[in-house]
C-alpha angles and dihedrals in degrees: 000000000000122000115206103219096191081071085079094045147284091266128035121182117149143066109233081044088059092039085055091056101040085054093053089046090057105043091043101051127064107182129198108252122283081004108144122244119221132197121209117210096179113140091006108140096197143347124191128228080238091054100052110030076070099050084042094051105051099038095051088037084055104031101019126270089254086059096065118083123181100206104232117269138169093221106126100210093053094051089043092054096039088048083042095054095034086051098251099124110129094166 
């Protein structure tokens, strides 16, 4: 199942912003079970680590971390907050 996150903007900063959109997700999919969850990041300007460490922990604490699949991408800003949030950061 593939989540188009533009739906939820070009550019998504805040937390409450990213808990919005965690809690759509979830009330909007039903996947099949062990069906992985991806989320698509195409024509997305910027995400923040904010934004999505909220979207990220309550999709893996509801589905399993395993489940959640960021799509690759070559937008900065989405590799920066993803290595920010898995603990990959190296600055």
């Amino acid at each position: 199942m593939k989540i188009e996150i533009k739906k939820f903007g070009a550019i998504l900063s805040s937390r409450p912003a990213g808990r919005e959109a965690a809690l759509a997700i979830k009330a909007y999919i039903k996947p099949k079970s062990r069906e992985k969850i991806e989320l698509d990041f195409s024509e997305v300007i910027s995400v923040g680590p904010s934004w999505l460490d909220e979207v990220l922990t309550l999709l893996r604490a509801e589905y399993g971390r395993e489940r959640i699949i960021c799509l690759p991408t070559q937008n900065a800003s989405v590799q920066q907050s993803l290595a920010i949030i898995d603990g990959e950061f190296t600055g």
